[in-house]
C-alpha positions in Angstrom: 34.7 -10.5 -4.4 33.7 -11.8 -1.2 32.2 -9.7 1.3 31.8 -11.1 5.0 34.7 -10.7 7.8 34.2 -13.4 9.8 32.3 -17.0 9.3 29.6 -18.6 11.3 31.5 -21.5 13.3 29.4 -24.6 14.6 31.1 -27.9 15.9 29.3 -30.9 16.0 29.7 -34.0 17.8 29.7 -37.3 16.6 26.1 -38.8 17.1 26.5 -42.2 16.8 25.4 -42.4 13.0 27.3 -39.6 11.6 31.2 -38.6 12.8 30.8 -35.0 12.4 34.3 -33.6 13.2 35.3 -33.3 17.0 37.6 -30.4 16.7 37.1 -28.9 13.2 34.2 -25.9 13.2 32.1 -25.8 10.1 32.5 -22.6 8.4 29.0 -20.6 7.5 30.0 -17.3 5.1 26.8 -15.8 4.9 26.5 -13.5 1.7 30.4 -14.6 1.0 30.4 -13.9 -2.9 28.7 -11.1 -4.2 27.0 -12.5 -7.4 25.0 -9.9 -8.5 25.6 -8.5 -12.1 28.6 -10.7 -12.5 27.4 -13.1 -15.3 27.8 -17.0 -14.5 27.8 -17.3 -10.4 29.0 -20.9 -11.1 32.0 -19.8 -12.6 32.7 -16.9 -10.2 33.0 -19.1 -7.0 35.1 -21.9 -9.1 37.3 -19.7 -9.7 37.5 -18.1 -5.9 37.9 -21.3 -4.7 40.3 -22.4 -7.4 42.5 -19.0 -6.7 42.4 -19.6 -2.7 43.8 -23.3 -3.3 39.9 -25.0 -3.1 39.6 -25.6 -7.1 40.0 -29.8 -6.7 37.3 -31.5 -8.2 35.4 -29.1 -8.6 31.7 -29.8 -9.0 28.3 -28.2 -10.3 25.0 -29.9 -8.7 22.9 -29.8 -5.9 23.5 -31.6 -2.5 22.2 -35.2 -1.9 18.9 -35.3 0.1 20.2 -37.9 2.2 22.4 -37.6 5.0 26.3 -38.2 4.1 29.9 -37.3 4.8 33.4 -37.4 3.4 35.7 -38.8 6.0 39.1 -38.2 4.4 38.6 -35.0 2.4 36.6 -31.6 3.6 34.8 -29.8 1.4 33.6 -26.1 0.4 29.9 -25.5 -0.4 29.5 -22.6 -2.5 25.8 -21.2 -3.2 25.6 -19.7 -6.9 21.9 -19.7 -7.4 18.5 -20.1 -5.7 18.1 -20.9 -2.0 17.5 -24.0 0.1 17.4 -25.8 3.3 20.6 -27.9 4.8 20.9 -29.9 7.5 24.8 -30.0 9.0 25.7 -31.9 11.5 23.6 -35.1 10.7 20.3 -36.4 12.5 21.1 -34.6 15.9 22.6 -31.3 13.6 21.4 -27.9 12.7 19.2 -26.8 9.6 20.3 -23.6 8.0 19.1 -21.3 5.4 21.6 -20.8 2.6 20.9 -18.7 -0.4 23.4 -17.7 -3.4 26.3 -16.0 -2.1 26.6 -18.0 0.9 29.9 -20.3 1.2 29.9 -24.0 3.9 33.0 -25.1 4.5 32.8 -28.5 5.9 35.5 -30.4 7.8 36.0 -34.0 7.2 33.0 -36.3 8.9 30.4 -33.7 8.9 27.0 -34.8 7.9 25.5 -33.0 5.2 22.2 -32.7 3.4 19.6 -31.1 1.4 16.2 -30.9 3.2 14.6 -28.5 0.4 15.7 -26.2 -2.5 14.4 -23.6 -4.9 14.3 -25.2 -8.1 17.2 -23.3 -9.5 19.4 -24.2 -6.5 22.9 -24.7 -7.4 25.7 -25.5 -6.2 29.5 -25.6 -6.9 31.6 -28.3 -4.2 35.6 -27.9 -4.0 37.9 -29.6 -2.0 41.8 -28.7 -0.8 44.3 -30.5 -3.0 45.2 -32.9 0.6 42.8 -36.0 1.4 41.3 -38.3 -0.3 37.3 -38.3 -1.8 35.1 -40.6 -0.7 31.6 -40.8 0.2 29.9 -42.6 3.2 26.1 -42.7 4.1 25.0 -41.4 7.8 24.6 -45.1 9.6 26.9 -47.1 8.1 28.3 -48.7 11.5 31.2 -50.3 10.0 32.3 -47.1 7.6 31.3 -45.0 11.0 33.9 -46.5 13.1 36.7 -46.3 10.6 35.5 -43.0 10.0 35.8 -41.7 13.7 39.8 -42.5 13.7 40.3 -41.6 10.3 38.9 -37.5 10.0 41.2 -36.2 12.3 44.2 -37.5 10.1 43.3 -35.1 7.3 45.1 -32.4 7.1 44.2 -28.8 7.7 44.2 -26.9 4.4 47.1 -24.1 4.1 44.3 -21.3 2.7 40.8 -20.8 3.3 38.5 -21.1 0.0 37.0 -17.6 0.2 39.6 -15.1 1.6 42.8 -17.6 0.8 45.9 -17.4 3.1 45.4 -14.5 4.9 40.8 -16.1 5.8 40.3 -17.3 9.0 40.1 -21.4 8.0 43.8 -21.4 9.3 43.2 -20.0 12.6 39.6 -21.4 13.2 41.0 -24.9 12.0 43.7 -26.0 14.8 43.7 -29.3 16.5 
């Protein structure tokens, strides 16, 4: 089901509005799930991320077109239809083209959000069952601080969510 060897790694540092994650990449699988002819992507990449140990709260929407990040949970980005513009990293990040197919896997504290999208953009979110969800805006100074000390207590997840135990998420993903 998924195609792609190897994942696009970017690190980000913590830019004083948004914590990013100092030693956790963000994983880019570019053209991850092959979705054509397979009836519902939706449902194809919950169930990849479900079988490689991603399927926690699992979620169908878009991505919010502000700037936010989780800092006690990461979470997978899978693409299942459409195409858009995100911007990782927050205010001082990257932008980057993602179309269906393509998988983000974002550690804990990286800023995320939509800059522009097809109108059939979709997206399915997962999370590893460790951590804890919750939800901070980029420039929060009192949730920022906290936030810096508390993302590199959450733990590394056991299996990556598109090639499982054997993907690179384990190796890539070392403090």
């Amino acid at each position: 089901m998924s195609r792609q060897e190897s994942p696009l790694t970017v690190l980000f540092a913590a830019d004083g509005e948004t914590p990013n994650n100092p030693a956790l990449p963000v994983l880019i699988y570019r053209g991850a799930v092959d979705l054509a002819g397979q009836g519902e992507p939706e449902a194809i990449i919950e169930r990849l991320f479900t079988a490689n140990g991603w399927g926690r709260g699992l979620w169908r929407n878009g991505v919010f077109p502000y700037i936010h990040y989780h800092p006690m949970i990461h979470e997978v980005l899978g693409i299942a239809r459409g195409h858009g513009r995100l911007m990782l990293g927050g205010q001082s990040g990257q932008t980057f083209d993602v179309r269906a197919g393509d998988v983000a896997v974002l550690p804990a504290g990286t800023g995320h959000q939509r800059l522009s999208a097809s109108d059939d953009f979709s997206v399915v979110g997962g999370y590893p069952p460790e951590g804890t969800y919750s939800l901070n805006r980029a420039a929060e100074t009192e949730k920022y601080e906290k936030a810096l000390t508390t993302i590199s207590s959450v733990p590394v997840p056991a299996s990556d969510p598109v090639r499982g135990k054997s993907g690179p998420l384990p190796a890539l993903w070392t403090r």
